[in-house]
C-alpha positions in Angstrom: 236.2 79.3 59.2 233.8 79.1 56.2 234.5 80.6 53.3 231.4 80.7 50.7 231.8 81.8 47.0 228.6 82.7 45.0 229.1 81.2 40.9 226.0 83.9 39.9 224.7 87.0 41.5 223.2 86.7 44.4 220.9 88.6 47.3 218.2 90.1 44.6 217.3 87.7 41.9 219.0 84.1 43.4 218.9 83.3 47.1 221.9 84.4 49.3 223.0 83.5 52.8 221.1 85.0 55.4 223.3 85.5 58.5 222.3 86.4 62.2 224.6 89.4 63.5 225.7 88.1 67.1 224.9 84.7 67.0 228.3 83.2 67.7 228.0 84.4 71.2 225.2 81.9 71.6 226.0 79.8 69.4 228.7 78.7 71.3 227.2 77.9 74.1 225.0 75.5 72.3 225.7 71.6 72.4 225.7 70.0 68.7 221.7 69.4 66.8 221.1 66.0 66.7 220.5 66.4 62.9 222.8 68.3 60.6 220.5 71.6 60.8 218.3 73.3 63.6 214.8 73.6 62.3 213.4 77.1 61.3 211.4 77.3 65.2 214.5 76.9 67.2 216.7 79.6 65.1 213.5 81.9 65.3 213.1 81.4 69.2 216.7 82.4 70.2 217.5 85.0 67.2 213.9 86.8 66.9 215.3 89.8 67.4 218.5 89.9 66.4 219.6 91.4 62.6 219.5 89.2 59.8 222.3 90.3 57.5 221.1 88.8 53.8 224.1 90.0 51.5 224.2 91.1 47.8 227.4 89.4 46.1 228.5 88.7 42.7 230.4 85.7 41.3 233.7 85.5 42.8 233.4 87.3 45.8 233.8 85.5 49.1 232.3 85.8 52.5 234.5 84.6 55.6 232.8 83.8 59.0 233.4 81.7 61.7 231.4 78.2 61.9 230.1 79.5 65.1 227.7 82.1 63.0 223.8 81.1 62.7 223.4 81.0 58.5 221.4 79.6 56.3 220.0 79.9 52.6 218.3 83.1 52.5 214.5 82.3 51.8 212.9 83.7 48.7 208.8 84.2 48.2 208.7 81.8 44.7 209.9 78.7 44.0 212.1 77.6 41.6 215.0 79.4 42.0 218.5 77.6 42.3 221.6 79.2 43.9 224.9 77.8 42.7 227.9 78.2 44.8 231.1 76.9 46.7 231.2 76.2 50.5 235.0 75.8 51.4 235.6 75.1 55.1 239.1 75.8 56.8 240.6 74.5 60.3 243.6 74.0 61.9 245.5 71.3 62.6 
């Protein structure tokens, strides 16, 4: 599980997460990326029509979801503009 914590505001002013509703069910049918992310044309070709969830949460919340769901930093129209936060990843043993 992933558990992400925003330090500031986030989804108006500073970038927030922008997650793809369903996309554990293909997501785990997929073998690993060679690299650590999949490039913006390959999450646009399988997920271009599924909902992009893009949440607004203020410092100390937390958002749970499985490493199986497509997210990514939610991508802003200027430049500039830092997001600070915590990514905290849980398994079992």
């Amino acid at each position: 599980m992933n558990v992400w914590v925003p330090l500031a505001r986030v989804g108006k002013s500073l970038p927030s997460l922008e997650l793809i509703q369903g996309s554990h069910r293909i997501m785990r049918l997929e073998l690993p990326p060679p690299t650590a992310n999949r490039d913006p044309e390959w999450v646009n070709e399988r997920f271009a029509h599924s909902f992009r969830e893009i949440p607004q949460l203020e410092p100390g919340d937390a958002l749970i979801f499985d490493h199986y769901t497509m997210h990514r930093t939610q991508a802003m129209d200027y430049a500039g503009v830092e997001r600070v936060s915590g990514e905290f990843r849980v398994t079992s043993c």
